[in-house]
C-alpha positions as CSV (number, residue, x, y, z in Angstrom):
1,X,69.6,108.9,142.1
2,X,67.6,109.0,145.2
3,X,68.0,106.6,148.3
4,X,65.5,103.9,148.6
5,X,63.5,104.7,151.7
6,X,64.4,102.9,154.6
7,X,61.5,100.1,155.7
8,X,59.9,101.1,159.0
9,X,61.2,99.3,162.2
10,X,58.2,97.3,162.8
11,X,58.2,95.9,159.1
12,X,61.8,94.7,159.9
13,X,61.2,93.0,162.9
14,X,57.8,91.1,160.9
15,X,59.6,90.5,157.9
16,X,62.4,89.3,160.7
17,X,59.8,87.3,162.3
18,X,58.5,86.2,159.0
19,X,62.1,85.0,157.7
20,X,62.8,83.1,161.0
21,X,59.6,81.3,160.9
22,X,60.2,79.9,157.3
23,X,63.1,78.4,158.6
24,X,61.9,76.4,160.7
25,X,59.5,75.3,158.4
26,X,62.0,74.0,156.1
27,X,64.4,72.9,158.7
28,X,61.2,70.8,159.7
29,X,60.7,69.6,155.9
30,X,64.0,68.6,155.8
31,X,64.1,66.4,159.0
32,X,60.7,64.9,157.7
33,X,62.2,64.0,154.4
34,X,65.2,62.5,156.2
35,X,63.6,60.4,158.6
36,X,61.4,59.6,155.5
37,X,64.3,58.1,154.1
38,X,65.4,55.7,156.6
39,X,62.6,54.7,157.3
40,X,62.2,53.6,153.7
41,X,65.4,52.2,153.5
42,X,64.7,50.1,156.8
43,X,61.0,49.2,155.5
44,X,63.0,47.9,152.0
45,X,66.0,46.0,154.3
46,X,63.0,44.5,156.2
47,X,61.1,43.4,153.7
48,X,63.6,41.7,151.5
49,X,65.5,40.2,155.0
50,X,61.7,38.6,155.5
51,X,61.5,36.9,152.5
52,X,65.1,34.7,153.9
53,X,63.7,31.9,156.4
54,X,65.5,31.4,159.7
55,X,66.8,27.6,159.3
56,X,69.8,25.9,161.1
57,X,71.5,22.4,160.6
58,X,72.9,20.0,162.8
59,X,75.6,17.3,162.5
60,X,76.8,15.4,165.5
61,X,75.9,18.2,167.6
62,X,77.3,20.4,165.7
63,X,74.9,23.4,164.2
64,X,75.1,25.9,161.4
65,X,72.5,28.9,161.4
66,X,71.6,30.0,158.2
67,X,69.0,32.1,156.2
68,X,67.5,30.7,152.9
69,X,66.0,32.2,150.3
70,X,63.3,30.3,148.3
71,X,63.2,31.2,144.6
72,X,59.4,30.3,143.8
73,X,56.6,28.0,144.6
74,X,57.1,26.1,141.0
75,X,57.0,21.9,141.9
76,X,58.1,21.9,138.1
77,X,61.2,23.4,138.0
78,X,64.8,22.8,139.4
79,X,67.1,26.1,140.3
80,X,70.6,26.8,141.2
81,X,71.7,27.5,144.5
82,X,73.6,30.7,145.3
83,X,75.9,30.0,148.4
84,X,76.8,32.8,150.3
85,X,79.3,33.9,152.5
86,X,79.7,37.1,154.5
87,X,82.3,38.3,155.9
88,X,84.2,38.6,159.7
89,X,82.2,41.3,161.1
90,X,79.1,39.4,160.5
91,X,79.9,36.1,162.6
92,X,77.4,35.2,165.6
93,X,74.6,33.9,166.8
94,X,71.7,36.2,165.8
95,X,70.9,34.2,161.8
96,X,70.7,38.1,161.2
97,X,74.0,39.6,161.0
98,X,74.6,37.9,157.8
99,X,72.5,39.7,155.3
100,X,74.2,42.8,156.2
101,X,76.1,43.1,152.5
102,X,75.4,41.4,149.6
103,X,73.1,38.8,150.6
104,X,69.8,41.3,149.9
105,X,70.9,41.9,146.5
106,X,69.5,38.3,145.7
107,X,66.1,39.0,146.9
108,X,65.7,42.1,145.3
109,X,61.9,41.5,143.1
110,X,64.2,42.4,139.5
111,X,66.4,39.6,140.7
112,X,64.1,37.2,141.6
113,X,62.0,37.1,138.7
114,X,65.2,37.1,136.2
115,X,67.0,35.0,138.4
116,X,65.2,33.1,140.7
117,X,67.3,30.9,142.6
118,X,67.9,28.5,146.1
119,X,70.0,31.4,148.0
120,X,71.5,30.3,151.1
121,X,73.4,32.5,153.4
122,X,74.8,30.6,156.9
123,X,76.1,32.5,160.1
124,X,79.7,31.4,160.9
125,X,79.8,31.2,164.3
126,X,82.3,34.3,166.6
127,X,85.7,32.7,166.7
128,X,85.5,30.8,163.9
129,X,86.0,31.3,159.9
130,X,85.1,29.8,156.7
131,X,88.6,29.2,155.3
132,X,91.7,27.2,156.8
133,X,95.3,28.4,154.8
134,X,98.1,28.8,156.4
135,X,98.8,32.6,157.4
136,X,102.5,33.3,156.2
137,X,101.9,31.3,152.6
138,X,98.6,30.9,151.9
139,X,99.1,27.0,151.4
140,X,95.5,24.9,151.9
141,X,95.4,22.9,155.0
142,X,93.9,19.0,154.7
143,X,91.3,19.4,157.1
144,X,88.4,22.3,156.7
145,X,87.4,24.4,159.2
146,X,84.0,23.2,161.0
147,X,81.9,25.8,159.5
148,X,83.3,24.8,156.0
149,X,82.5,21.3,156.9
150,X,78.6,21.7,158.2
151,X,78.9,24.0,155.0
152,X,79.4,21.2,152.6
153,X,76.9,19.0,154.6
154,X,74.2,21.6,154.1
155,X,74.7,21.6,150.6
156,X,74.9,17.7,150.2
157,X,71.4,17.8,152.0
158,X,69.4,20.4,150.3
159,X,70.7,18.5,146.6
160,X,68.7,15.9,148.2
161,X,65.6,17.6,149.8
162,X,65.2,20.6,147.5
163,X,64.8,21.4,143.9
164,X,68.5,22.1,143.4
165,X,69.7,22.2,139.6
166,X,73.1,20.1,140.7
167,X,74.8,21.9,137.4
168,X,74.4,25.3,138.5
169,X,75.9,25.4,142.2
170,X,77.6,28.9,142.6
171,X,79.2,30.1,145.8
172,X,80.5,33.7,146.1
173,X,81.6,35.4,149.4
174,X,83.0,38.8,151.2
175,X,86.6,39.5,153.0
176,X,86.5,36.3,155.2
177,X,83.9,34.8,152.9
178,X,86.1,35.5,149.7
179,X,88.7,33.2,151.7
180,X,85.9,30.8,152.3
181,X,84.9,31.1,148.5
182,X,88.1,29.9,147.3
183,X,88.8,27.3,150.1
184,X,85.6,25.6,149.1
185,X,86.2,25.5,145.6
186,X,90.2,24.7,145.7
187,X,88.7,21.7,148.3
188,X,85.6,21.1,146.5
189,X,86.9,21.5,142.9
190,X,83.9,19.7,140.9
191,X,80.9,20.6,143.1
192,X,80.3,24.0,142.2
193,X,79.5,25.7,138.5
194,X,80.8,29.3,139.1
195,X,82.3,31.1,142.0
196,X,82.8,34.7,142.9
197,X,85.1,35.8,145.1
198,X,85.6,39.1,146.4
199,X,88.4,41.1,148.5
200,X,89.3,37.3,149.1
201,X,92.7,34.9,148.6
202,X,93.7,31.4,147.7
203,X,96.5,29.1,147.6
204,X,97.9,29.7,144.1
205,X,99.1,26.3,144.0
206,X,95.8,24.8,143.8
207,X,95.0,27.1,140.5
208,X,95.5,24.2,138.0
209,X,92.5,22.1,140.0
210,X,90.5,25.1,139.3
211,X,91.2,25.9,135.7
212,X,88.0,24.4,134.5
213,X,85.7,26.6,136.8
214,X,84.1,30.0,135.8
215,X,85.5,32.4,138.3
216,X,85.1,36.3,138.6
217,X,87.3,38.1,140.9
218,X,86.5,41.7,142.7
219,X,88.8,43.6,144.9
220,X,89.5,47.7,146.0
221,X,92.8,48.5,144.5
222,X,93.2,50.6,148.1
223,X,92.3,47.9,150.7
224,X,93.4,48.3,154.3
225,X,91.9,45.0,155.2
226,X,92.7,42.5,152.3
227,X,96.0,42.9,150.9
228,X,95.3,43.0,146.8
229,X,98.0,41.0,146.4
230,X,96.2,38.3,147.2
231,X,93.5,38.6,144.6
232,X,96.4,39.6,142.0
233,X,98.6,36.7,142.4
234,X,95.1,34.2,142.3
235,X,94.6,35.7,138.7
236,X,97.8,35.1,137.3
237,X,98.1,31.8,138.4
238,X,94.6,31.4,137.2
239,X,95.6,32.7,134.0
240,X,98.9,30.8,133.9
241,X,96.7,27.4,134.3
242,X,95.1,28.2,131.1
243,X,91.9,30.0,132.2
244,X,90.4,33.6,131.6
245,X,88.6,34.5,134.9
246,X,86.9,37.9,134.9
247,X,88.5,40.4,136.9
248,X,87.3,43.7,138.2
249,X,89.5,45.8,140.0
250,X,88.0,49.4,141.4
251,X,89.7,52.1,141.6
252,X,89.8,54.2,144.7
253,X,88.2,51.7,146.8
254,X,89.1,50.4,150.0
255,X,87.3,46.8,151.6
256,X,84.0,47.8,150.4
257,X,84.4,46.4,147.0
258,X,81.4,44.1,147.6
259,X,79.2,47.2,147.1
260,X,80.1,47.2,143.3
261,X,80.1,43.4,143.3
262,X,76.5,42.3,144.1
263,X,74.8,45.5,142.4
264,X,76.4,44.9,139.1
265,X,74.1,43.6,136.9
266,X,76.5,42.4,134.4
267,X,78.1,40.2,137.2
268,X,74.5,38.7,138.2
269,X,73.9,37.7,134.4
270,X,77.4,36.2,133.8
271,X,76.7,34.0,137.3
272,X,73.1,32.4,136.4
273,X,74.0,31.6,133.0
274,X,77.2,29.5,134.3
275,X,76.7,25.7,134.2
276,X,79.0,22.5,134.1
């Protein structure tokens, strides 16, 4: 078999030139695309942050910042409202930080049309938390904290001033905010219709005040940040007082169960069809 003849020198260094110059052009294609990308994603984050109104409320001097999400311009209709807490990382001052997880999912155009709904999401301010157990045994101290309080103030003056469907009051909340979810409820027992904590913990002795309420539970089964136990030891004594509260542990997740949480669709249609 004869040898292939060898391509002349200059036909190398074109077909060189060629090759080199092809890369670049998909190495620019590729950087267009990406930047594409985020841009989209930041356009879609924008656009759904936009449709929360900065608000804040005061009490004695006191003021929660919070974000709220109107459901629809309908004077003929009352809707639930969708408390929302986030978690530690997003405390301030900005009325921004909050929407980082979860929050957005509620303002998505699917959800709003099959769910629409009063969603409020406040800023707990740096410093401060949602919750107030004690730290060695998770028992429920008397007094709330002051962003729990100005919480429940908020929410006493929106069932007042807005179309709020008092039956269908859910709260659901993140890390700190799945603290804050079960502090407000164990505290609160008969204001809310369903709550939905996630990566969060209770005081298990307050389960039997709770019994009566619809309550999912999410957690990581590898979280660094909330111990698991916590979450575990809230469902049996949940189940102990005689309820069944849904329970979705994920496998080979860490703190970020909130992901799973707020994008599941089966969680979002189990929520809005909870009433007292």
């Amino acid at each position: 078999m004869k040898k292939a003849p060898e391509l002349p020198l200059v036909l190398k260094f074109q077909l060189l030139k060629l090759n080199n110059s092809v890369m670049k052009h998909v190495k620019a294609i590729v950087f267009f695309l990406a930047v594409l990308f985020c841009i989209n994603v930041n356009v879609a984050f924008s656009q759904s942050s936009s449709r929360f109104s900065f608000e804040k409320y005061t009490d004695n001097g006191d003021t929660l910042l919070y974000r709220q999400l109107y459901p629809d311009a309908n004077q003929l209709r009352k809707y639930p409202l969708v408390i929302f807490l986030h978690g530690s990382g997003e405390r301030g001052n900005d009325n921004e930080a909050q929407l980082k997880w979860g929050a957005m999912n509620f303002a998505t155009d699917e959800n709003m049309i099959r769910y629409p709904a009063l969603v409020i999401a406040p800023q707990c301010p740096e410093k401060k938390s949602w919750s107030n157990f004690t730290r060695d045994d998770m028992k429920l101290q008397t007094t709330p904290t002051k962003p729990m309080e100005l919480l429940i103030g908020l929410i006493n003056k929106l069932i007042k001033t807005m179309p709020v469907d008092t039956n269908r009051i859910y709260i659901t909340g993140l890390s700190m905010g799945g603290y804050g979810t079960y502090d407000a409820i164990e505290r609160y027992p008969h204001l809310f219709a369903a709550a939905v904590p996630v990566c969060g913990g209770g005081d298990t002795s307050k389960a039997a005040s709770i019994a009566h309420l619809p309550i999912w539970i999410f957690l990581g089964a590898e979280d660094p940040a909330v111990n698991p136990v916590y979450s575990l030891e809230m469902l049996e004594a949940l189940t102990k007082a005689g309820t069944h509260p849904g329970f979705t542990q994920y496998p080979e997740v860490g703190h970020f169960s909130w992901l799973g949480a707020y994008s599941d669709p089966l969680m979002m249609e189990w929520l809005f069809r909870q009433h007292k």
